[in-house]
C-alpha positions as CSV (number, residue, x, y, z in Angstrom):
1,X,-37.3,-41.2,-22.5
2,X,-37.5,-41.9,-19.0
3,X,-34.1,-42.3,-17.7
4,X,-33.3,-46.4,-16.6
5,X,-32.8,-47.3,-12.9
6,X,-29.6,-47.8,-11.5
7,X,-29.1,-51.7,-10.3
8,X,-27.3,-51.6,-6.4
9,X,-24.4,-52.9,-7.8
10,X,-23.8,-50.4,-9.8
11,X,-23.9,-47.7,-7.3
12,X,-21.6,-50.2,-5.3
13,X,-19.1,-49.9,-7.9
14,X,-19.5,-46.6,-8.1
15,X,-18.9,-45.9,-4.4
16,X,-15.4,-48.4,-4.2
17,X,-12.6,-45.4,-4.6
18,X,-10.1,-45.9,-8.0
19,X,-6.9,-47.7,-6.6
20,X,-4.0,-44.5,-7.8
21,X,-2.1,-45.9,-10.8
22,X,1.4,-47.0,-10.6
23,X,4.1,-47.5,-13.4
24,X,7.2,-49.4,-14.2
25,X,9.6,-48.2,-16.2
26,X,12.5,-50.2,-17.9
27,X,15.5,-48.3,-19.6
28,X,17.9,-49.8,-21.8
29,X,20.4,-49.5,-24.3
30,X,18.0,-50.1,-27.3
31,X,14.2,-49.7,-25.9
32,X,12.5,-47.9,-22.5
33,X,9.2,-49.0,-21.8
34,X,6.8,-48.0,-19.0
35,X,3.7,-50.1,-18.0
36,X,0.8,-48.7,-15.9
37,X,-1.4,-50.6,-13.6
38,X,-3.1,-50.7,-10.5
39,X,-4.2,-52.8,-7.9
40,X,-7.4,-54.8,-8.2
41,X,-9.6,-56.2,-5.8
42,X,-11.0,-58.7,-7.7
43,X,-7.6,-59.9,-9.3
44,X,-6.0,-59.9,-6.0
45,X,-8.0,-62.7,-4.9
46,X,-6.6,-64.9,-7.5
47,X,-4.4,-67.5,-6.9
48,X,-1.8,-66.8,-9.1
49,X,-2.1,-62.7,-8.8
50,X,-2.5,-61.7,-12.5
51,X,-1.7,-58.3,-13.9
52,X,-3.9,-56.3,-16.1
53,X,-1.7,-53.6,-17.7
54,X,-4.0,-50.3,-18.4
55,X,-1.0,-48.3,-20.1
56,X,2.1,-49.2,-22.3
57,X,4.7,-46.4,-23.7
58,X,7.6,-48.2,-25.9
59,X,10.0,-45.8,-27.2
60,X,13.7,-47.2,-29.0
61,X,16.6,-45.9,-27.9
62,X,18.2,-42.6,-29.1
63,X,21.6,-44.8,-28.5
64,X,20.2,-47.8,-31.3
65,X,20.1,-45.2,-33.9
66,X,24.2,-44.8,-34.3
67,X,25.6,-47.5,-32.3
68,X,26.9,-44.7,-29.6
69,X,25.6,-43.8,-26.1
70,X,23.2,-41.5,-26.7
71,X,23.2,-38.0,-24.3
72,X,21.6,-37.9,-20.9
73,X,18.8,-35.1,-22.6
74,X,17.6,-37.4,-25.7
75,X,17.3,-40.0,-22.9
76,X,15.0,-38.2,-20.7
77,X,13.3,-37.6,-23.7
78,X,12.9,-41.0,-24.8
79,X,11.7,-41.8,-21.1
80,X,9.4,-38.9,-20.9
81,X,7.4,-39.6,-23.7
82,X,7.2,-43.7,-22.7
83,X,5.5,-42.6,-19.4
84,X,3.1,-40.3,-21.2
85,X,2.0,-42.9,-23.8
86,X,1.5,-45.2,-20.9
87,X,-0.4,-41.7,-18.7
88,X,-2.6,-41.6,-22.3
89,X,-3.5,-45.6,-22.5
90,X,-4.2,-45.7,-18.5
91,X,-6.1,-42.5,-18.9
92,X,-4.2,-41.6,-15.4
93,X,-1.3,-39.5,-14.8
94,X,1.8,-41.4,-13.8
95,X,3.9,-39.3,-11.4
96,X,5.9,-41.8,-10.0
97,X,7.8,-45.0,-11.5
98,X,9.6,-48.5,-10.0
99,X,12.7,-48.1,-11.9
100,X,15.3,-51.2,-13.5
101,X,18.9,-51.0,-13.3
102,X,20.5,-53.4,-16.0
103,X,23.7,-51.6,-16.6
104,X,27.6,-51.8,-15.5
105,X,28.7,-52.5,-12.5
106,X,25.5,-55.3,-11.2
107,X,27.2,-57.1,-8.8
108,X,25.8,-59.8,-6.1
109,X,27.6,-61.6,-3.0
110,X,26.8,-64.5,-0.4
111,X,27.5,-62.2,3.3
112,X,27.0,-63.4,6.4
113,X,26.0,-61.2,9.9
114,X,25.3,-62.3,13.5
115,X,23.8,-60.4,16.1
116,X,23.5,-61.0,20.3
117,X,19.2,-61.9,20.5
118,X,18.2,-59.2,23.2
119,X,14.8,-61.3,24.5
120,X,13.9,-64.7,25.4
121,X,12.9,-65.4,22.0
122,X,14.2,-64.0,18.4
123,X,11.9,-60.7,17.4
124,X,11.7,-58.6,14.0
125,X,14.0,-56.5,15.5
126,X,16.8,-59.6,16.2
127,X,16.3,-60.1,12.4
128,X,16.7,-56.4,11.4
129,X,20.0,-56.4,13.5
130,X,21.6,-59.5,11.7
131,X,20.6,-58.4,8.9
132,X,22.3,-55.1,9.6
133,X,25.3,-57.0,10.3
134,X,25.8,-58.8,7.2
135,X,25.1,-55.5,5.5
136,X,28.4,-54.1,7.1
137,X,30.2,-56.8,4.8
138,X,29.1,-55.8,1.6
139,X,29.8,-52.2,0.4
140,X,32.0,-49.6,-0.2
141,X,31.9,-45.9,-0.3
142,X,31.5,-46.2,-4.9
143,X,28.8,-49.0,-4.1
144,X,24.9,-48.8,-3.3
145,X,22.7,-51.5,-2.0
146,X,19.8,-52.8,-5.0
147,X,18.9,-55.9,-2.7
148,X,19.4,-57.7,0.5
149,X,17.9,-61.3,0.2
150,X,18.2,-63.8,3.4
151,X,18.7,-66.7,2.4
152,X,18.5,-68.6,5.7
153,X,19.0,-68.4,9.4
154,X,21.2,-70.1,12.0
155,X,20.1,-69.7,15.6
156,X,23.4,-70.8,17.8
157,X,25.3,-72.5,15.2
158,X,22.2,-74.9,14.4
159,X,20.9,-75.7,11.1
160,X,19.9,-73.4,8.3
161,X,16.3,-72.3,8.6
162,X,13.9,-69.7,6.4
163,X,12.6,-68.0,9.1
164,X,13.5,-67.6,13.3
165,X,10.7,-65.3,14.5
166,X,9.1,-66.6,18.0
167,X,12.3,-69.0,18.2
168,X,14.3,-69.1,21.1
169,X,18.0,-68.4,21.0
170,X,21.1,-66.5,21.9
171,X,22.8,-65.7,19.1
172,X,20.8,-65.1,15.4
173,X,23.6,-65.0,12.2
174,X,21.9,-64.9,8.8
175,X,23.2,-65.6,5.0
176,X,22.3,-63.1,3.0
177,X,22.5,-62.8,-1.3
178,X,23.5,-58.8,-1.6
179,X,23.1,-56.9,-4.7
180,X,25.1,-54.3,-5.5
181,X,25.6,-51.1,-8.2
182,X,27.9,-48.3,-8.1
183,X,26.4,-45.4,-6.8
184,X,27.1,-42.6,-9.4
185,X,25.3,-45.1,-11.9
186,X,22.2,-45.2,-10.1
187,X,22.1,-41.9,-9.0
188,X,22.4,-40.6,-13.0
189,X,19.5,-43.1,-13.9
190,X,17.2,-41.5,-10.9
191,X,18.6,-38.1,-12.2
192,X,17.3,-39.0,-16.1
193,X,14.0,-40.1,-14.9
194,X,13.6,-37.1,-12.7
195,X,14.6,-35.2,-15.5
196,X,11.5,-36.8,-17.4
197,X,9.2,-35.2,-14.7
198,X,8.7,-38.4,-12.6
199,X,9.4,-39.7,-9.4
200,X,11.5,-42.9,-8.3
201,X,9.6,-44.8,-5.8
202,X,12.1,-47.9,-5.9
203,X,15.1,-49.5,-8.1
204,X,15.4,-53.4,-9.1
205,X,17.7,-55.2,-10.5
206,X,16.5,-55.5,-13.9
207,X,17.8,-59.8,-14.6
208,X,15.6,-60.0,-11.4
209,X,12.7,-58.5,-12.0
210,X,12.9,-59.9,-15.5
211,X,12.7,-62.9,-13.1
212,X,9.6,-62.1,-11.2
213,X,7.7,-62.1,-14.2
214,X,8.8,-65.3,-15.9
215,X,10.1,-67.8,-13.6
216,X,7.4,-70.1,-12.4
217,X,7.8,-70.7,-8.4
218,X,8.4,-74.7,-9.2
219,X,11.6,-72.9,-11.5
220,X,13.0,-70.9,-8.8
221,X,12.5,-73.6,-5.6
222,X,14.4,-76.4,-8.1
223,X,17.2,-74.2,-9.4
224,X,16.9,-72.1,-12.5
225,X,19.0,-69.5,-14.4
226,X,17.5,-66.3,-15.8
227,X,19.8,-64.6,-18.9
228,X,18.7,-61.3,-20.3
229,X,20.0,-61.1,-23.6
230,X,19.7,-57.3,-23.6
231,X,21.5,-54.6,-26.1
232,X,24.3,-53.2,-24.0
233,X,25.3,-56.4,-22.0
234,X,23.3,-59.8,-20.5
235,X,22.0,-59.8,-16.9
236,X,22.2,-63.1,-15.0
237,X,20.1,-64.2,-12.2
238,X,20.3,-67.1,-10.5
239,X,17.9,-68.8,-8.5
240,X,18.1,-72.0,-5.5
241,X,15.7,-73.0,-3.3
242,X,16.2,-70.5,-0.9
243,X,15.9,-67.4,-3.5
244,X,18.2,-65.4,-5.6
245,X,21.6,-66.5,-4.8
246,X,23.8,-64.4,-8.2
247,X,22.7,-61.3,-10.1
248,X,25.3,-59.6,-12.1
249,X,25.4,-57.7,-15.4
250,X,28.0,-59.1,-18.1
251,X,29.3,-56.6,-20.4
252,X,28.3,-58.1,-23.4
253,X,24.6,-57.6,-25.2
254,X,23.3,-57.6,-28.7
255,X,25.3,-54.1,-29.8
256,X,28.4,-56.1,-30.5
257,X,26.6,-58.3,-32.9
258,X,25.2,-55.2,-34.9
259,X,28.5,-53.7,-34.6
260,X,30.1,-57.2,-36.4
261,X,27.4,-57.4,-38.3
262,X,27.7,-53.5,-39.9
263,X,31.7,-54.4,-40.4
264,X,30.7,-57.7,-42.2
265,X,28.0,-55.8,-44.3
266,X,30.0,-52.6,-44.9
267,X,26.9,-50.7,-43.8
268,X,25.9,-48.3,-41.2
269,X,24.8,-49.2,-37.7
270,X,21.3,-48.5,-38.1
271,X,21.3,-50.5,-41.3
272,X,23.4,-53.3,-40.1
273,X,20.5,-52.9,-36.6
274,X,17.7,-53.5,-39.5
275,X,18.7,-56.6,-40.7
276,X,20.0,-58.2,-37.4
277,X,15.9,-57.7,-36.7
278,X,14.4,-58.6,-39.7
279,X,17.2,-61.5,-41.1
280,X,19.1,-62.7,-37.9
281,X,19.5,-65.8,-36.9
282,X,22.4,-68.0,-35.1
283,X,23.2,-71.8,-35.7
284,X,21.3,-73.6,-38.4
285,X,17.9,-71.8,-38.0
286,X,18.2,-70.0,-41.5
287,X,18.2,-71.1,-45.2
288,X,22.0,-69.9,-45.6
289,X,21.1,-69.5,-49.0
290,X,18.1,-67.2,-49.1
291,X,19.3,-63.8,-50.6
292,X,17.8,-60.4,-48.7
293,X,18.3,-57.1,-48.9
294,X,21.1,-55.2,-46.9
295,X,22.0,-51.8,-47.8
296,X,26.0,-51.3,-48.0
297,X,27.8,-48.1,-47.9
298,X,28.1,-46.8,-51.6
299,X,31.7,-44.8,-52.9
300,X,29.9,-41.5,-52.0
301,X,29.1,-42.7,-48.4
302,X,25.8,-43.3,-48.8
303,X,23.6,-46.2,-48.5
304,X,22.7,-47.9,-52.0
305,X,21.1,-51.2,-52.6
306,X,22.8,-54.3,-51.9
307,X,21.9,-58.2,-51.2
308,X,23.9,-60.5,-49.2
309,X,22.9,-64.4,-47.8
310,X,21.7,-65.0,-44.5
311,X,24.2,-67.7,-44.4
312,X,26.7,-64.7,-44.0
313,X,24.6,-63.2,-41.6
314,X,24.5,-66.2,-39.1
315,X,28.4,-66.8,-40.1
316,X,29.0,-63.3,-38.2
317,X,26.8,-63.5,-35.6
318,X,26.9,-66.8,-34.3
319,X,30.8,-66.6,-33.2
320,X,30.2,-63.5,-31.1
321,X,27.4,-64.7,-29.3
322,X,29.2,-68.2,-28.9
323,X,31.7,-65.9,-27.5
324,X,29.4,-64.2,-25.3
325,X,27.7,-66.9,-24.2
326,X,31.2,-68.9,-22.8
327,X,31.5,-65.5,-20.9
328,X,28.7,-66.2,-19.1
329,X,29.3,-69.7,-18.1
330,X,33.1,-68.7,-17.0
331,X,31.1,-65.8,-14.5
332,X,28.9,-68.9,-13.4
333,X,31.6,-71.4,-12.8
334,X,34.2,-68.6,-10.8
335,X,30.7,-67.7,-8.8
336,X,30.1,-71.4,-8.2
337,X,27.0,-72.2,-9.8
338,X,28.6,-75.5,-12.0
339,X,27.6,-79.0,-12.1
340,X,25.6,-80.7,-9.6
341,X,25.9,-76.8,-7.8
342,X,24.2,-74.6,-10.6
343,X,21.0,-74.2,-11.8
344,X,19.3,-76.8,-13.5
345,X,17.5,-75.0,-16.5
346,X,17.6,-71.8,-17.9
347,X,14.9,-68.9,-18.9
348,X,16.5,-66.3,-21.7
349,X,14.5,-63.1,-22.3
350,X,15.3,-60.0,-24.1
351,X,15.0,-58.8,-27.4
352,X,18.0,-61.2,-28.0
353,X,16.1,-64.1,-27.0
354,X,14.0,-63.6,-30.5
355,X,16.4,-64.0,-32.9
356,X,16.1,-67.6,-34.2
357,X,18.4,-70.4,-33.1
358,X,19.5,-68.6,-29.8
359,X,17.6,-71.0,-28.0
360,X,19.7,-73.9,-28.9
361,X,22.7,-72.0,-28.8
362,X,22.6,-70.8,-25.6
363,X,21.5,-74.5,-24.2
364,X,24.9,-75.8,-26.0
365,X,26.7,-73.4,-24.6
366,X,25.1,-74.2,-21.1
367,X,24.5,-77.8,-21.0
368,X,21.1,-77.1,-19.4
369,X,17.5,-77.2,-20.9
370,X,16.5,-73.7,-21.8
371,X,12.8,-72.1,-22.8
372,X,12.1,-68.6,-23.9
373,X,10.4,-66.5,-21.0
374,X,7.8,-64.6,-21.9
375,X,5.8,-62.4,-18.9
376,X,3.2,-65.0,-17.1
377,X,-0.4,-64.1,-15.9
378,X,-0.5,-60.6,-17.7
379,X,-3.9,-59.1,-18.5
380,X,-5.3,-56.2,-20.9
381,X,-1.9,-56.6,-22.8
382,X,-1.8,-57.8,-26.6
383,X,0.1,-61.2,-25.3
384,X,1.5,-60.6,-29.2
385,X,3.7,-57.9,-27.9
386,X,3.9,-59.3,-24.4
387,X,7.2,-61.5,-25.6
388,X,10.4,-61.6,-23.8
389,X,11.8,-57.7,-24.2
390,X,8.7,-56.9,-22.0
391,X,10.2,-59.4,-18.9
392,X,11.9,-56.6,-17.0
393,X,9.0,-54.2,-17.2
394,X,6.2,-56.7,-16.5
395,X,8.4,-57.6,-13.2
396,X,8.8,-54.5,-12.1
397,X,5.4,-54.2,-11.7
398,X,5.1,-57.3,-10.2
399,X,7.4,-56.1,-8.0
400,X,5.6,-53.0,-7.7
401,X,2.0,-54.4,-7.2
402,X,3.2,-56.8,-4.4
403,X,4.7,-54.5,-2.2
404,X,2.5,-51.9,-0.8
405,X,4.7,-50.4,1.6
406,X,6.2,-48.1,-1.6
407,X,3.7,-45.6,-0.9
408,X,6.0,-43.0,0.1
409,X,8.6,-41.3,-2.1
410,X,11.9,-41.1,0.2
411,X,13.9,-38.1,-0.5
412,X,17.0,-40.4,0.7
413,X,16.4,-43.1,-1.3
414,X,17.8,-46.3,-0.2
415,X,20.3,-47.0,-1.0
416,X,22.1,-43.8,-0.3
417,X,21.2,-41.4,-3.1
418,X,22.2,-37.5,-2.9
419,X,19.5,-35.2,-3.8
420,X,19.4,-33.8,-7.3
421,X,18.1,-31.0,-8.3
422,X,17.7,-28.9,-11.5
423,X,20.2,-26.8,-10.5
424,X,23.0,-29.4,-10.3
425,X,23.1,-29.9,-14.3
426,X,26.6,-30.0,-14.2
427,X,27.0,-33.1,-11.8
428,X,24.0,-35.0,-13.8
429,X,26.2,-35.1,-16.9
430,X,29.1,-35.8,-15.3
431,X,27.0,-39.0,-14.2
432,X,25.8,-39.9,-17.0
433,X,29.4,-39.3,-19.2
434,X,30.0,-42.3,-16.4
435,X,27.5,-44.7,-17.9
436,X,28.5,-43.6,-21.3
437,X,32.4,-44.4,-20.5
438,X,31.5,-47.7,-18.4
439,X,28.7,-49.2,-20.8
C-alpha cells in the first residue's frame, strides 16, 4: 500500500521543538505528589492560562502509616517514586522540581524599605534598591526568605501606588508582605528531594501556591482567606487587594484528629487513619446512629473486629477541630486581619477539607462565607481526583508555568541554602531530626 501524503501541517507540527517538561512536587505529612507539565503554545494564548497535566505520581506518607515522623530515607523514597510515576505518565524524564514548603516555622511580616532615587525618574533598579531595604528588616541568621511581595509604593511620602517605574521622585519606600522559614527546615526538604535524584529549581509557600490554583482573581482583589487543612498543621494565606498580605503555618492538621480518634476507638493509628477517611465527618453531617466497622485493639494486641457509631466518631472529632479552628482565628485577629479588616470569604483545601461538615464548621468558626477549593482551569487531569489535596501541587505549577525565568538551577539557591552533597549524610539527618522534633 502506497504510503499516504503528509498534510503541511503536519510537518509544521513536526518541526515546532517539544517545550522540556517541568514538575511540581508537594510533600506532606500524609501524601507527596508530583505533577508534570509543560508549556503550550496553544494554551498560552488563552485567557485564563489553563494547565494540562501530562504526569501525576501520588504516593502516602511513610509518616501516615504509624502516626510518627517517618525517617528522612523512606521520605526520599516516597518522593522518588512520585516523580517517576509522574516521569512514566509524561513519558519525559523530570530532573528538576518547584518544590512546597508547608511545615513549622511559615512565617509572614508587613516591612517597609526606602531608598535615595539615583535619576530623574524611578528605574528597575530604584525598585530593586527599596526592595533591598525592606529586606534588611525581615530576617535573622535561623531564617530564609520564601517570598518578597510589594504591596505598594510611596514616592516622597505621597500616596500608596502598585507600581513607580518612569515616575519622578526623590525618595522611593515600599511595603512589602515577607515570607519567611527557618533555614535548616528548608535546607533538609531541598536535601530529601535531592536525595530522590532531582533538582530544586524554586521553593513556595505551600498555603500560597495552594492559592494560585484556587483563588479566582475577583477572590484575591476583594479580600479572601485560603486555609489548608493539611495532616501535620493548617497553612493560612491571606489575600487584599494589593496581594498576599499573611502566610503562616499553624501547628495543628488532621494527625491530631486520628490521634483522638485511635484513643476514642482503642485502635491503632493506621486503623483509627481508615475510618477518619472512610466514616468521618464533623457537626451534623452524619446519621449518628449508622453502625460501621472499626477495628479495636484485641487483649492479645492485635486488631479484631469491632463496630462503633459515627455519632462517636463526629463526637471526637468535632471538638478538636473546633479547637483548631479558634486557633486559627486568634492567629488572624493578633495578625490584624478581623472585622471590617480581614478577609471577606474563605477557600479551605486539603485532604481535610473532604471530610463532611467541615465546611460549615469552619464558616462558624470564622463568621465568613466559605467554599471548598478545588484546582481551577486544569487539563488532561481526571477532575475526579483533581479535588482540594491536589491545591498545592496544581499551584506550584502554576507557579512554575508562569515564570519562565526558572530556567537555571542556582547552586546558591535563594534564599541562602548551603550546598549538600552526598557526603554530608550526617548533617542531612541532623536536619531532618529538626523537622521531626519541630513538626
Amino acid at each position: 500500500m502506497a504510503a499516504q501524503p503528509k498534510h503541511h501541517d503536519e510537518d509544521v507540527l513536526e518541526l515546532v521543538p517539544q517545550a522540556p517538561l517541568v514538575a511540581s512536587l508537594d510533600v506532606g505529612v500524609s501524601k507527596t505528589v508530583c505533577l508534570a507539565s509543560r508549556r503550550d503554545p496553544v494554551l498560552d494564548m488563552h485567557p485564563e492560562r489553563p494547565l494540562r497535566v501530562l504526569g501525576v505520581g501520588h504516593q502516602t506518607a511513610p509518616a501516615i502509616a504509624s502516626g510518627k515522623a517517618a525517617d528522612f530515607d523512606a521520605c526520599a523514597r516516597a518522593i522518588e517514586v512520585a516523580i517517576e510515576e509522574a516521569s512514566a505518565m509524561a513519558g519525559a524524564p523530570v530532573a528538576r522540581v518547584v518544590a512546597s514548603y508547608s511545615g513549622p516555622g511559615l512565617s509572614s511580616r508587613i516591612v517597609r524599605g526606602a531608598a535615595r532615587v539615583k535619576g530623574s525618574t524611578i528605574s528597575h533598579r530604584d525598585i530593586e534598591n527599596a526592595i533591598d531595604e525592606a529586606m534588611k528588616a525581615a530576617p535573622t541568621p535561623q531564617l530564609s526568605f520564601v517570598h518578597v511581595e510589594p504591596l505598594r509604593y510611596i514616592i516622597d511620602d505621597g500616596e500608596g501606588i502598585p507600581d513607580p517605574l518612569g515616575m519622578p521622585g526623590k525618595m522611593l519606600a515600599v511595603e512589602a508582605c515577607v515570607v519567611t522559614a527557618p533555614t535548616e527546615a528548608l535546607n533538609a526538604l531541598k536535601a530529601c528531594i535531592r536525595q530522590a535524584g532531582a533538582e530544586v529549581e524554586d521553593i513556595i509557600a505551600g498555603p500560597h501556591a495552594a492559592a494560585l490554583s484556587v483563588l479566582t482573581s475577583e477572590e484575591r482583589a476583594e479580600g479572601a482567606l485560603l486555609l489548608d487543612l493539611g495532616a501535620g498543621s493548617i497553612g493560612v494565606a491571606a489575600f487584599a487587594g494589593e496581594g498576599l498580605v499573611h502566610c503562616e503555618t499553624i501547628a495543628a492538621g488532621g494527625v491530631r484528629l486520628t490521634r483522638d480518634l485511635a484513643m476514642k476507638l482503642q485502635t491503632t493509628f493506621a486503623a483509627a487513619e481508615r475510618v477518619k477517611l472512610h466514616f468521618g465527618a464533623v457537626g451534623n453531617a452524619c446519621d449518628p446512629r449508622e453502625a460501621v466497622q472499626a477495628p479495636k485493639i484485641g487483649l492479645d494486641g492485635r486488631l479484631e473486629a469491632a463496630t462503633t457509631l459515627r455519632g462517636v466518631i463526629s463526637d471526637t472529632l468535632t471538638p478538636r477541630l473546633v479547637e483548631m479552628l479558634l486557633t486559627v482565628r486568634d492567629h488572624l485577629n493578633r495578625a490584624g486581619f478581623s472585622g471590617m479588616e480581614g478577609p471577606r470569604r474563605a477557600v479551605i483545601v486539603g485532604g481535610g477539607a473532604l471530610i463532611p461538615g467541615v465546611r460549615d464548621l469552619v464558616a462558624e468558626a470564622l463568621g465568613m462565607p466559605v467554599r471548598v477549593g478545588r484546582p481551577l482551569e486544569l487539563c488532561g487531569f481526571d477532575h475526579g481526583e483533581a479535588g482540594p489535596a491536589y491545591a498545592a501541587a496544581a499551584g506550584l505549577l502554576r507557579h512554575r508555568l508562569d515564570n519562565g525565568d526558572l530556567d537555571v538551577v542556582d547552586g546558591d539557591f535563594q534564599p541562602s541554602f548551603a550546598h549538600l552533597g552526598s557526603s554530608m549524610r550526617n548533617a542531612v539527618h541532623g536536619m531532618w531530626n529538626w523537622l521531626r522534633e519541630n513538626f
